[in-house]
C-alpha positions as protocol buffer text, in pm:
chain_id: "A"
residue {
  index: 1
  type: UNK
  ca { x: 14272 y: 24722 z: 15068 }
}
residue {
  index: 2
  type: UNK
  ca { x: 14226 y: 24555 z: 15405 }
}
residue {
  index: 3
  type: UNK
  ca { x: 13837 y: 24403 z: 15439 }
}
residue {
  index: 4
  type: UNK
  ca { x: 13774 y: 24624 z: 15745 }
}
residue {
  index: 5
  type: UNK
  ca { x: 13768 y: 24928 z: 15539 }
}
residue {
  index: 6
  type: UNK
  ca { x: 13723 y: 24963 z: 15147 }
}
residue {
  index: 7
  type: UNK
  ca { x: 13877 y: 25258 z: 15072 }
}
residue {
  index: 8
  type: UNK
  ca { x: 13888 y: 25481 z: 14737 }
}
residue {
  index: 9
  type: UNK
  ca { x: 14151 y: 25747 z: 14671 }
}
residue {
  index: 10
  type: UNK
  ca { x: 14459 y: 25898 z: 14842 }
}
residue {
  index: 11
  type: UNK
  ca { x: 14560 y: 25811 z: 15208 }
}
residue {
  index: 12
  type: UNK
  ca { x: 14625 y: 26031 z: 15499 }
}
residue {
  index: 13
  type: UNK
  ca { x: 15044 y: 26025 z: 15580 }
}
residue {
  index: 14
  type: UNK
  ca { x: 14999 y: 26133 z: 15929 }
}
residue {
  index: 15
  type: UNK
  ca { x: 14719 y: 26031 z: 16182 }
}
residue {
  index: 16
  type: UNK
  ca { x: 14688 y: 26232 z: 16478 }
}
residue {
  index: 17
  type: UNK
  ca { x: 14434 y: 26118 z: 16728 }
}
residue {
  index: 18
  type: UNK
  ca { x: 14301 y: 26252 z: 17099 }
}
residue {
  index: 19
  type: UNK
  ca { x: 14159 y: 25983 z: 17229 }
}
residue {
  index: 20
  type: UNK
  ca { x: 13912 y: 26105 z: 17494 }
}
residue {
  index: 21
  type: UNK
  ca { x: 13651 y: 25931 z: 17686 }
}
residue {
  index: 22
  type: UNK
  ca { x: 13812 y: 25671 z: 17856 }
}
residue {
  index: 23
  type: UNK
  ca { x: 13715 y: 25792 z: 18258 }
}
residue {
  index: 24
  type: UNK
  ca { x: 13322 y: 25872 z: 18088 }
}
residue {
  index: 25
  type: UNK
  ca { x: 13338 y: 25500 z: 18002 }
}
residue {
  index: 26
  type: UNK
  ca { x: 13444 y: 25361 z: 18275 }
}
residue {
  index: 27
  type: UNK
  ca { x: 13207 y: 25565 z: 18496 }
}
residue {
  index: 28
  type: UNK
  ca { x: 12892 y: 25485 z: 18277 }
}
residue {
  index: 29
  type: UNK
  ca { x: 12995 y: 25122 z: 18361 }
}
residue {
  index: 30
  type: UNK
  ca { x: 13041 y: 25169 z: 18714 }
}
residue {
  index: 31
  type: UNK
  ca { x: 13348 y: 25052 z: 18663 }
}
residue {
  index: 32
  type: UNK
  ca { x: 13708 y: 25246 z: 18807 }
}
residue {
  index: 33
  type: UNK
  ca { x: 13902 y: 25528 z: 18613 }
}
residue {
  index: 34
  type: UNK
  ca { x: 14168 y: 25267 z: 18541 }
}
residue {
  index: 35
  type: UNK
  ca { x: 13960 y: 25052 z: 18397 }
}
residue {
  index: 36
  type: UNK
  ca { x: 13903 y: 25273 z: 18153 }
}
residue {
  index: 37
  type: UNK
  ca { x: 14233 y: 25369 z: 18070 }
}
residue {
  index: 38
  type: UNK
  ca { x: 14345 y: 25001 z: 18018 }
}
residue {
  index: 39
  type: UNK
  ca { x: 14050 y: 24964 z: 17790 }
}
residue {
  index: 40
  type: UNK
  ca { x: 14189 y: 25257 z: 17602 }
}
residue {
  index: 41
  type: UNK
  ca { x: 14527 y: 25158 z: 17575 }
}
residue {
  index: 42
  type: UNK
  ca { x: 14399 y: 24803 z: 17385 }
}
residue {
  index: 43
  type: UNK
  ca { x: 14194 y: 25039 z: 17150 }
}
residue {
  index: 44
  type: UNK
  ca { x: 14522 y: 25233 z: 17053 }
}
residue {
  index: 45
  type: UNK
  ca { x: 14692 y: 24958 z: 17031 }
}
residue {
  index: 46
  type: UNK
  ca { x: 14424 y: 24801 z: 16718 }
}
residue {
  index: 47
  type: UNK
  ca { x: 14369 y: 25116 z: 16586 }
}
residue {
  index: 48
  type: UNK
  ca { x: 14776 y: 25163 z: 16537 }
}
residue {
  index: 49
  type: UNK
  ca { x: 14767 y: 24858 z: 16356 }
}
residue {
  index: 50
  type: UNK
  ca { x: 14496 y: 24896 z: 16164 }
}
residue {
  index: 51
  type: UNK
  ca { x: 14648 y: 25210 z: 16033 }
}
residue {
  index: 52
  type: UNK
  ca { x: 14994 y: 25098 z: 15970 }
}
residue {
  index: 53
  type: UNK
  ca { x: 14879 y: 24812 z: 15784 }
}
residue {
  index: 54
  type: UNK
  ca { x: 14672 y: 25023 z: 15510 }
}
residue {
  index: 55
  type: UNK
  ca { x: 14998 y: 25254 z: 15513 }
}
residue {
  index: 56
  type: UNK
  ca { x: 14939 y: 25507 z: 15719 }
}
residue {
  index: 57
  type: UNK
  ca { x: 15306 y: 25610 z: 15769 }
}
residue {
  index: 58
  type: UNK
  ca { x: 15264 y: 25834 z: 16074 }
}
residue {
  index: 59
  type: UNK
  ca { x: 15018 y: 25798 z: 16329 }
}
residue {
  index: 60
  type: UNK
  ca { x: 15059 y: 26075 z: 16624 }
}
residue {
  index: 61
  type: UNK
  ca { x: 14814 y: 25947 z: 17026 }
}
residue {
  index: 62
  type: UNK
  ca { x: 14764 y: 26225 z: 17271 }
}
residue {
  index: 63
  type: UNK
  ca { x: 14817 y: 26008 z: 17573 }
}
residue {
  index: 64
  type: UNK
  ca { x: 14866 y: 26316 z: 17814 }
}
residue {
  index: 65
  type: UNK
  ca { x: 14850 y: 26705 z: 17842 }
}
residue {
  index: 66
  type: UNK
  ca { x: 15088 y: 26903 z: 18052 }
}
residue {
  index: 67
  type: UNK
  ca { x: 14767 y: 26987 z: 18215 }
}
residue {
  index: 68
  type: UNK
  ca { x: 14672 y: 26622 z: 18269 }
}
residue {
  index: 69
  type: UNK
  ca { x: 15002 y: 26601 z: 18432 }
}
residue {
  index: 70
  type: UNK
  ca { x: 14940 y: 26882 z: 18629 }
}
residue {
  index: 71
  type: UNK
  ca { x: 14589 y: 26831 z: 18759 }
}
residue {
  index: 72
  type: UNK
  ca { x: 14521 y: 26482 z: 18797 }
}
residue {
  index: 73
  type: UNK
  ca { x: 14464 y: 26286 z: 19098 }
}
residue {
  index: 74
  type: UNK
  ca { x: 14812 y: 26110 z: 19177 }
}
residue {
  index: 75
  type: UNK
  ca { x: 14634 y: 25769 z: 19200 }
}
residue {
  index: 76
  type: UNK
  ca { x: 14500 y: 25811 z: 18834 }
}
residue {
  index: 77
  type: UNK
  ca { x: 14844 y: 25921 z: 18691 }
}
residue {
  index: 78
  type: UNK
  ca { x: 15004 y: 25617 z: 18882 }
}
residue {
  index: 79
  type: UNK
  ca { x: 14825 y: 25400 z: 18641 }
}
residue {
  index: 80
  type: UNK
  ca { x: 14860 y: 25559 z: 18359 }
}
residue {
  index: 81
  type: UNK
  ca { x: 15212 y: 25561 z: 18394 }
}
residue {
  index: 82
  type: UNK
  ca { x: 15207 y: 25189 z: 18432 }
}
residue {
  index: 83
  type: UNK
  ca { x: 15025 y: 25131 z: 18101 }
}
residue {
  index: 84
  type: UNK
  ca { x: 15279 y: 25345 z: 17964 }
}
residue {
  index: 85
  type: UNK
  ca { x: 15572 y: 25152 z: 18109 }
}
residue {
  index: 86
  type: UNK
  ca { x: 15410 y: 24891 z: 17908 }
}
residue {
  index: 87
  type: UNK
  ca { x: 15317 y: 25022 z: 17606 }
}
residue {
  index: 88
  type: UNK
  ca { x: 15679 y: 25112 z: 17559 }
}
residue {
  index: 89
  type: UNK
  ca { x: 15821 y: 24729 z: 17629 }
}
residue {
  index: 90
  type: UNK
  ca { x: 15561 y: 24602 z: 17420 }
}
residue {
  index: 91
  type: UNK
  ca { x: 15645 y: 24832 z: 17159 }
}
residue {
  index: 92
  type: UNK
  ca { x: 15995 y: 24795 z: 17129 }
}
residue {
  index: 93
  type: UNK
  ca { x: 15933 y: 24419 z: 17148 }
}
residue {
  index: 94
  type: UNK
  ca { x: 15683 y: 24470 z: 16839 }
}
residue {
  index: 95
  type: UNK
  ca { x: 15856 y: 24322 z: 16495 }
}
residue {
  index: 96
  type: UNK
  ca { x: 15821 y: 24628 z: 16291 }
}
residue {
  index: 97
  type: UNK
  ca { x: 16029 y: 24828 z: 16556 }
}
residue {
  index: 98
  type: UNK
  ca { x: 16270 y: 24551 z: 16609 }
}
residue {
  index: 99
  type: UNK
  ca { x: 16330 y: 24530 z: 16247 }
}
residue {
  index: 100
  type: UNK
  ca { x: 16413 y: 24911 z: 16196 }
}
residue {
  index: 101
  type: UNK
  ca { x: 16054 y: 25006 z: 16028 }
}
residue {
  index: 102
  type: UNK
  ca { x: 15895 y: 25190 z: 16287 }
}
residue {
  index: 103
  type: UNK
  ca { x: 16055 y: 25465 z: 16511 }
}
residue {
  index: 104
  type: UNK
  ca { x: 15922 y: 25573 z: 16854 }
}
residue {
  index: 105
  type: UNK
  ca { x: 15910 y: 25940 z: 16940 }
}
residue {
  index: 106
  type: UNK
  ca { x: 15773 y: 26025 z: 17285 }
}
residue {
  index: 107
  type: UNK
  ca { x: 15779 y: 26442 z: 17334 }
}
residue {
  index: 108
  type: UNK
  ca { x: 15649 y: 26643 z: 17594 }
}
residue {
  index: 109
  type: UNK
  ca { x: 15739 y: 26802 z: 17927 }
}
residue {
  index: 110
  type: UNK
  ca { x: 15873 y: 26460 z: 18041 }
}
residue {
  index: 111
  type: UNK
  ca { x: 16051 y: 26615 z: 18353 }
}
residue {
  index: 112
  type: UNK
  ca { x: 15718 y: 26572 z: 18498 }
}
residue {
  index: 113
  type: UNK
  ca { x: 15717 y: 26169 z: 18488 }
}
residue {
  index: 114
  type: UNK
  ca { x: 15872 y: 25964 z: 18732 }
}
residue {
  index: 115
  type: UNK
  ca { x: 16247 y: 25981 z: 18631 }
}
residue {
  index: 116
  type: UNK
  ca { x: 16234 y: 25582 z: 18553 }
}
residue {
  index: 117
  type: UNK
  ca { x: 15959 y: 25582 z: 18316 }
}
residue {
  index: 118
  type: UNK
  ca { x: 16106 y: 25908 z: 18180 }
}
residue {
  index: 119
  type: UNK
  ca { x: 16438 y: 25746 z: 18155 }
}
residue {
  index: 120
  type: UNK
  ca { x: 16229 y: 25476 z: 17958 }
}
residue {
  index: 121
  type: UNK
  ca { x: 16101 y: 25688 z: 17706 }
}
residue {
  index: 122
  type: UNK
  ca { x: 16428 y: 25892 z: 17630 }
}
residue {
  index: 123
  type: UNK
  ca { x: 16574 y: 25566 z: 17589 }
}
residue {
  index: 124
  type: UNK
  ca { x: 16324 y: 25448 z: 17341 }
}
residue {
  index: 125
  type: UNK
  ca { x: 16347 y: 25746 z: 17130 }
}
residue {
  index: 126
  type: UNK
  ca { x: 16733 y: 25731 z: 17135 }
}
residue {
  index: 127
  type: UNK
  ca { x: 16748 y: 25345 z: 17033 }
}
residue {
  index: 128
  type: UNK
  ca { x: 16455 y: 25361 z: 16761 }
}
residue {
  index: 129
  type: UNK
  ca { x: 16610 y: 25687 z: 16629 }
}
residue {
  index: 130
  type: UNK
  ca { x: 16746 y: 25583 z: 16283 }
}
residue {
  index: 131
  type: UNK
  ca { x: 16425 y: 25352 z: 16203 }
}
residue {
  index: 132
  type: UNK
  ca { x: 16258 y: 25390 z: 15914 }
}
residue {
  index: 133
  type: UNK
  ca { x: 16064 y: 25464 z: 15781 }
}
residue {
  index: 134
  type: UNK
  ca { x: 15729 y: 25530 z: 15964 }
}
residue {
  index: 135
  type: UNK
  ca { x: 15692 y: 25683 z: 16290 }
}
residue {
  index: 136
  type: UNK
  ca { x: 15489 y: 25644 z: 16571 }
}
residue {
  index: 137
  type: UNK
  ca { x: 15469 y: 25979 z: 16801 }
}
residue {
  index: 138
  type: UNK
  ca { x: 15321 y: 25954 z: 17181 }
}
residue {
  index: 139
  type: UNK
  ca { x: 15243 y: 26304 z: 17343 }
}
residue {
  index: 140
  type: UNK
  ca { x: 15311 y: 26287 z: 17687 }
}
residue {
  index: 141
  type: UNK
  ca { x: 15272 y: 26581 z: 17953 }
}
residue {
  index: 142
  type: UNK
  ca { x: 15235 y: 26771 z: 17605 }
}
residue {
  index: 143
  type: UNK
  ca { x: 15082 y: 27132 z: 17491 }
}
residue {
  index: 144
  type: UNK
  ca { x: 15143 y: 27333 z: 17204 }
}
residue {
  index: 145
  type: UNK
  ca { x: 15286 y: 27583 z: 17410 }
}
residue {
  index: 146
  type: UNK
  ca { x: 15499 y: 27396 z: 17560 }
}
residue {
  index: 147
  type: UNK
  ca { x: 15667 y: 27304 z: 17175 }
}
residue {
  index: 148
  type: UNK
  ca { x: 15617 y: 27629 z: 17088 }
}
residue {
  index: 149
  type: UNK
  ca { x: 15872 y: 27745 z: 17415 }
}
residue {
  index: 150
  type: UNK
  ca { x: 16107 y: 27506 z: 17284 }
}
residue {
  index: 151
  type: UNK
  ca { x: 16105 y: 27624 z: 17007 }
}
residue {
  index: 152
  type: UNK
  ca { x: 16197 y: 27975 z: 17156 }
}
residue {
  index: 153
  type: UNK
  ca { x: 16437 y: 27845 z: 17346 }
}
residue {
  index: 154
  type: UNK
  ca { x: 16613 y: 27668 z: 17089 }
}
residue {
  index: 155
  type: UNK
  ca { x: 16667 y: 28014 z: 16918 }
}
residue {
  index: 156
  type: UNK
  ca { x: 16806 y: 28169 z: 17162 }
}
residue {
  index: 157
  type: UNK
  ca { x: 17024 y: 27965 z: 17248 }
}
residue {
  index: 158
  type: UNK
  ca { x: 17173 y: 27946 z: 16860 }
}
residue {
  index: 159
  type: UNK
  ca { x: 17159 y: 28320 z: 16884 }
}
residue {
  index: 160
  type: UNK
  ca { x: 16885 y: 28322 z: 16554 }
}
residue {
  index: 161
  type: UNK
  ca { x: 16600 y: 28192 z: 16385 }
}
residue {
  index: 162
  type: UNK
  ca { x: 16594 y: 28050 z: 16057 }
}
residue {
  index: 163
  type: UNK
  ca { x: 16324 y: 27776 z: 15913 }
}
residue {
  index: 164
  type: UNK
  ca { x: 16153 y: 27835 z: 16270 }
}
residue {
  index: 165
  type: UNK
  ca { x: 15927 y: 27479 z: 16179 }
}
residue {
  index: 166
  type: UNK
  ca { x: 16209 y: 27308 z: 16220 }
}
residue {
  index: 167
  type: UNK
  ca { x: 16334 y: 27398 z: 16591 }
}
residue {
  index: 168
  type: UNK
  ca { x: 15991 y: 27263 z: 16708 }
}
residue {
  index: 169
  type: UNK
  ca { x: 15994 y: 26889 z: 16871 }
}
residue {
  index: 170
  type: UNK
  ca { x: 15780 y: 26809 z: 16621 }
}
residue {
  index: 171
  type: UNK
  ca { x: 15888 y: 27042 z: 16311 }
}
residue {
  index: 172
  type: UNK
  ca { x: 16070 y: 26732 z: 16143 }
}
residue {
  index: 173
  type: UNK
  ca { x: 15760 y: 26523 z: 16086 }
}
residue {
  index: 174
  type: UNK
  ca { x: 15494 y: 26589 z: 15778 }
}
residue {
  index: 175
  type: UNK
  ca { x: 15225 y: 26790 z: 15913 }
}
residue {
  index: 176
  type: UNK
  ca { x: 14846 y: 26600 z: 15999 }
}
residue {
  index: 177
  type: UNK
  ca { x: 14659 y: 26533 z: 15713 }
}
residue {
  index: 178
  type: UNK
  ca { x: 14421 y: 26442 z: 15951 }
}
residue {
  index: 179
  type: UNK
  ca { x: 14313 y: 26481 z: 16293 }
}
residue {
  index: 180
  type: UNK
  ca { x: 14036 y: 26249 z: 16476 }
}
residue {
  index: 181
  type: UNK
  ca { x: 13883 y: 26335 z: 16828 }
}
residue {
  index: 182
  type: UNK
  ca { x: 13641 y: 26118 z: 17006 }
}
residue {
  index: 183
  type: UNK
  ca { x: 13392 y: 26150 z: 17322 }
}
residue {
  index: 184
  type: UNK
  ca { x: 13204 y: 26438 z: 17176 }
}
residue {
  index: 185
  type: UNK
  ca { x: 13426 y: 26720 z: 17297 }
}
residue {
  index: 186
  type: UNK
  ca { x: 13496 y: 26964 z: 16964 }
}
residue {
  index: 187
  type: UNK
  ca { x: 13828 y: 27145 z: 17071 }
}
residue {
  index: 188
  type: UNK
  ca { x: 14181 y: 27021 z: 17051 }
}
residue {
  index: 189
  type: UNK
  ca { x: 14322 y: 27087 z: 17389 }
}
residue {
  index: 190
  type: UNK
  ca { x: 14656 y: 27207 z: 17242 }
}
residue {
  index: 191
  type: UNK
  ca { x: 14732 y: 26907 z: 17087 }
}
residue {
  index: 192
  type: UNK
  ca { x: 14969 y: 26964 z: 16820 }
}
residue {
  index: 193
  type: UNK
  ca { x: 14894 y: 27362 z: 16816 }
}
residue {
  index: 194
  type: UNK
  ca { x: 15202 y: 27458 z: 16527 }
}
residue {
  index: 195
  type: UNK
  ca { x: 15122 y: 27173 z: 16310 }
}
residue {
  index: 196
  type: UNK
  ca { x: 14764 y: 27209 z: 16215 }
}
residue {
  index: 197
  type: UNK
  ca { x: 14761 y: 27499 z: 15923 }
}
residue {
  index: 198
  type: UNK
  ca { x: 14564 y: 27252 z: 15690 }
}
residue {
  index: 199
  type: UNK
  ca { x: 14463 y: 26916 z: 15909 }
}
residue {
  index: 200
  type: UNK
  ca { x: 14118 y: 26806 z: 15805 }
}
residue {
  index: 201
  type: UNK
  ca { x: 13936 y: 26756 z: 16194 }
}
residue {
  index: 202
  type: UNK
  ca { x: 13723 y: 26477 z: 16268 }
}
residue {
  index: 203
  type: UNK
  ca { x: 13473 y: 26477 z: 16592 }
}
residue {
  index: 204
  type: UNK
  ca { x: 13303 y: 26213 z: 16676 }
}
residue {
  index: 205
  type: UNK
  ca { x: 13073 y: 26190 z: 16961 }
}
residue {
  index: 206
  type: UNK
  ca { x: 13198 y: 25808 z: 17047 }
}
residue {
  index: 207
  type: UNK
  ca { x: 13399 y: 25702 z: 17343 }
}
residue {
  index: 208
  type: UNK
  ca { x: 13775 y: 25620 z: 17288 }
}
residue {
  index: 209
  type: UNK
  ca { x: 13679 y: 25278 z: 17453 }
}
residue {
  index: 210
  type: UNK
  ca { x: 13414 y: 25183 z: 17206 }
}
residue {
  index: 211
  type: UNK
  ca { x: 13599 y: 25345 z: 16880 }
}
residue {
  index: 212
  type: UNK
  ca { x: 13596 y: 25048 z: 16653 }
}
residue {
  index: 213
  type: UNK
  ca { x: 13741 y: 24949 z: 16325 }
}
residue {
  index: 214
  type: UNK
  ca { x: 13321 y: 25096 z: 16128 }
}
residue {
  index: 215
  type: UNK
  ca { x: 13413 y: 25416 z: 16321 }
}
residue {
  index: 216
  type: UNK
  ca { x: 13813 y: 25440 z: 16236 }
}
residue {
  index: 217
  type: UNK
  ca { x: 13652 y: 25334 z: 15841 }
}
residue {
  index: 218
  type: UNK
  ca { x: 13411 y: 25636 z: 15870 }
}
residue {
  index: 219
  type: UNK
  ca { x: 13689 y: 25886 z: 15972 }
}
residue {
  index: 220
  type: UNK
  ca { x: 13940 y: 25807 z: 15648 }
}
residue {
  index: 221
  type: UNK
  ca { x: 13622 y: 25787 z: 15427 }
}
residue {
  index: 222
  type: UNK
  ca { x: 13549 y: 26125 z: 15556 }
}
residue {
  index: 223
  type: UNK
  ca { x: 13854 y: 26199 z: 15492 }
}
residue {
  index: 224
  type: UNK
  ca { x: 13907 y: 26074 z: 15118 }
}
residue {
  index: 225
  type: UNK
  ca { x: 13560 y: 26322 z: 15069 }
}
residue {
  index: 226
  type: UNK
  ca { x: 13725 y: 26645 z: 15175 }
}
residue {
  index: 227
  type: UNK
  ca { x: 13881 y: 26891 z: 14915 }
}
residue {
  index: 228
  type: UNK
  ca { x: 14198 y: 26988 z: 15063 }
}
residue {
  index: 229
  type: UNK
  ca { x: 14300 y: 27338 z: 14881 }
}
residue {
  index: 230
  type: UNK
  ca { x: 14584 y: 27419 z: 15110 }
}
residue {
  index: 231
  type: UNK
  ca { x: 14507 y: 27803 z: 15033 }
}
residue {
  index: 232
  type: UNK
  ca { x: 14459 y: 27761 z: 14628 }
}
């Protein structure tokens, strides 16, 4: 097991994180919003890695809501799309995506991107499509209702509904196992709303910023102590 985290027992399959606090951090810092967005970005970036290499075979970041999308200032959103202009060039120029391991799924309401970084995106799910075989989901401009409508959608337009889990976005991927919040906040802001029957929830009152590899260790060891019945 990797010497940042001794770990006993079975693994989580599928990660799914919300990674709030970045704006609290930068503001307790006096520093700008951005700032702590791009501080963010480098967290996700060695906490993805730290989970793929103890075999973590899906790990799912709330980077936006539809309501983020919606509601924040234009300025803010700028830069966040920038970071994620360059998450996905640095991603598809990582060796585990090159080589076929990894694929990328972005999902969300992307119509309300910029049509070249939504261009981007679509283009990075299409290309990493047949990689396997872990996967590496980014919610954009995302909301459980918003998968849920597509869902809807997608039955009416084949006229019927049968295995409804799997007209979701999401419905092909093995449900969290568990689910890990940070900056205090104990909700999930509709992250992943028809997937989360049985996902053990972690809150933590740190800031996405300052989540380090002790913190990520005390999450899956929290984990690994939970009895998961799954209605038994």
């Amino acid at each position: 097991m990797a010497e940042w985290c001794r770990l006993n027992g079975g693994l989580p399959e599928h990660v799914a994180i919300i990674p709030d606090g970045n704006r609290r951090w930068a503001r307790l810092r006096g520093l700008p919003t951005w700032a702590g967005h791009l501080r963010g970005y480098e967290v996700a970036k060695r906490v993805l890695n730290r989970l793929w290499s103890i075999g973590v075979r899906v790990v799912s970041f709330y980077a936006l809501s539809r309501e983020n999308c919606l509601k924040r200032p234009p300025e803010e959103l700028e830069r966040i799309h920038g970071l994620l202009e360059r998450a996905v060039e640095e991603l598809l120029d990582d060796p585990r995506v090159r080589s076929g391991r990894v694929r990328l799924f972005f999902v969300g309401d992307l119509g309300l991107l910029p049509d070249g970084l939504r261009w981007r995106l679509q283009e990075a799910n299409k290309t990493t499509m047949g990689n396997r075989p872990d996967v590496l989901v980014v919610a954009v401009c995302y909301s459980g209702e918003w998968e849920i409508g597509e869902a809807v959608r997608a039955a009416a337009r084949l006229g019927r509904v049968e295995e409804p889990r799997r007209l979701l976005p999401l419905g092909w991927l093995p449900e969290p196992d568990l689910l890990v919040r940070t900056g205090g906040e104990k909700r999930l802001s509709g992250f992943l709303l028809p997937h989360l029957s049985y996902t053990e929830l972690y809150f933590t009152d740190t800031l996405w910023p300052d989540f380090g590899d002790e913190e990520l260790c005390m999450a899956l060891t929290d984990f690994q102590r939970r009895q998961r019945r799954f209605g038994r």
